[in-house]
Every structure is written in structure tokens, then in C-alpha cells.
C-alpha positions in Angstrom: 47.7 -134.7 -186.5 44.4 -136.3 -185.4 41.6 -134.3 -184.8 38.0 -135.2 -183.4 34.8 -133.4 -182.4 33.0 -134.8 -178.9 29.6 -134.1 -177.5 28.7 -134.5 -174.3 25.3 -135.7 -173.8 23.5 -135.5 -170.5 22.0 -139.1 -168.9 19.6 -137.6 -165.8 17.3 -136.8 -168.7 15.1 -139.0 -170.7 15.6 -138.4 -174.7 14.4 -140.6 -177.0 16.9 -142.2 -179.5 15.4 -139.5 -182.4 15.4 -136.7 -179.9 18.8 -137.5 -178.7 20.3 -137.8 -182.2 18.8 -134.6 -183.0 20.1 -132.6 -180.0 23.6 -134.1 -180.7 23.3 -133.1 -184.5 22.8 -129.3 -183.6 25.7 -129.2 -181.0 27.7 -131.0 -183.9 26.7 -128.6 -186.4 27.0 -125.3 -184.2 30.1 -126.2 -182.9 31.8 -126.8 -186.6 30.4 -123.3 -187.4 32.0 -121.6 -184.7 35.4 -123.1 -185.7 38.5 -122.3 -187.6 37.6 -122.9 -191.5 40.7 -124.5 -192.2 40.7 -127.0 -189.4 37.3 -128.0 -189.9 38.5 -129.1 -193.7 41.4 -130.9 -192.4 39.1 -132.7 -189.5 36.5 -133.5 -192.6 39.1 -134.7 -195.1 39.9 -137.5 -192.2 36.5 -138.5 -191.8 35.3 -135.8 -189.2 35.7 -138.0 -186.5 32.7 -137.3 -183.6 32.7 -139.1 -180.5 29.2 -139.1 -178.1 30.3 -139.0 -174.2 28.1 -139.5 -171.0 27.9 -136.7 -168.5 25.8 -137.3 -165.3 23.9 -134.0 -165.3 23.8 -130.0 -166.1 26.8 -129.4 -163.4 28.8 -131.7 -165.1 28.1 -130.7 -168.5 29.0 -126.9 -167.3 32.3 -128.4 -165.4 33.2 -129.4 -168.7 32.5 -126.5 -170.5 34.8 -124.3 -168.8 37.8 -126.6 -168.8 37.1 -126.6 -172.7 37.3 -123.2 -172.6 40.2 -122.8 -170.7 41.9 -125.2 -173.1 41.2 -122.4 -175.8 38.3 -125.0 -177.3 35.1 -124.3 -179.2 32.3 -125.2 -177.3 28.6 -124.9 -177.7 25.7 -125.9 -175.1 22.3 -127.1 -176.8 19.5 -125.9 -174.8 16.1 -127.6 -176.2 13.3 -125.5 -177.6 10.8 -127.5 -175.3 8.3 -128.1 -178.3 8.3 -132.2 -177.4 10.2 -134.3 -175.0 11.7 -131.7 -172.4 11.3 -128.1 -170.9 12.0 -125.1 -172.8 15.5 -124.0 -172.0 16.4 -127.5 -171.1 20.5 -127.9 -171.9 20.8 -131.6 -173.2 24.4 -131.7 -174.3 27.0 -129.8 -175.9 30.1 -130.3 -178.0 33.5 -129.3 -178.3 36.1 -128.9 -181.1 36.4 -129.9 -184.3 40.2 -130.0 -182.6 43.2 -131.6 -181.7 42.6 -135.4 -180.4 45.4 -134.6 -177.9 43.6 -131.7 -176.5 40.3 -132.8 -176.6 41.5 -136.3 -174.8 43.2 -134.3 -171.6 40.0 -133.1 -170.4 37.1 -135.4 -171.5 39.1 -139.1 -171.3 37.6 -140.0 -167.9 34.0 -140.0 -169.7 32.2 -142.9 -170.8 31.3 -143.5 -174.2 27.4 -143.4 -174.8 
């Protein structure tokens, strides 16, 4: 079984390279924390496969989100703390699984690699 973890990562903002790394880190981190124990070993004793997709704004992102959720996926939005490159509150991205690559693939393979 392949499994893979994407995040989503807005493009109508500006992020820096460091800032965008960063925000992709946390919704990389939070979502493996939110996720079954046991899959999350498996995912990392194959590598921990990540994948970083476009999405054209917050609408999209959210669009997203829910068909995640409907497909019984972890997901987790990264909203920015605002101390440097955006507003406070500002949602830059958001990821989804560890999970099956099957699963993941049915609702995010129309997106764009960044």
C-alpha cells in the first residue's frame, strides 16, 4: 500500500521561500499528529512521502478541505501568526493525510505541483 501526505499551499499570497517552507512544515507536522499512530510508522518506514500542491486561493483551499473530510481524511489548515510576512489569522496552506495514495489522488490529482 502506498501512502503519502500533501499540502496544499495557497499562490494569491506572497511567502517567501523560508516562510513558505515554514508554513508547510507545521501543516506537515500537525497533520501527522492528528493521525493514526500506526499508519504514520508505516508512511515513515517508506520514506514519508510529502507532496506540495498549488491552490489558487482561501476558497479553494477550504473546497478542498471538505472533500478531504468527506473522504474520512486528516486535515489541518495553517493559519499564520502574523509576526512577519502576512496578516494575523492569514490561512497559507493546509495538509492532508499521512494516508492512502489512492485516496489522497481522487481528490487533489487535478492540482499542480508547486
Amino acid at each position: 500500500m502506498e501512502l503519502k501526505q500533501v499540502i496544499l499551499v495557497r499562490t494569491d499570497i506572497k511567502l517567501s521561500a523560508g516562510k513558505m517552507a515554514a508554513q508547510v512544515a507545521h501543516a506537515a507536522v500537525n497533520c501527522v499528529m492528528k493521525s493514526d499512530n500506526d499508519l504514520v510508522r508505516e508512511w515513515n518506514s517508506f520514506g514519508a512521502k510529502k507532496v506540495v500542491l498549488k491552490v489558487k486561493n482561501d476558497g479553494e483551499l477550504h473546497k478542498y478541505e471538505q472533500a478531504a473530510k468527506d473522504a474520512g481524511l486528516k486535515t489541518c489548515v495553517i493559519s499564520d501568526a502574523g509576526l512577519t510576512e502576512v496578516p494575523a489569522g492569514t490561512e497559507t496552506c493546509m495538509g492532508i493525510g499521512p494516508d492512502k495514495e489512492e485516496k489522497i489522488d481522487d481528490i487533489t490529482s487535478s492540482l499542480s505541483v508547486f
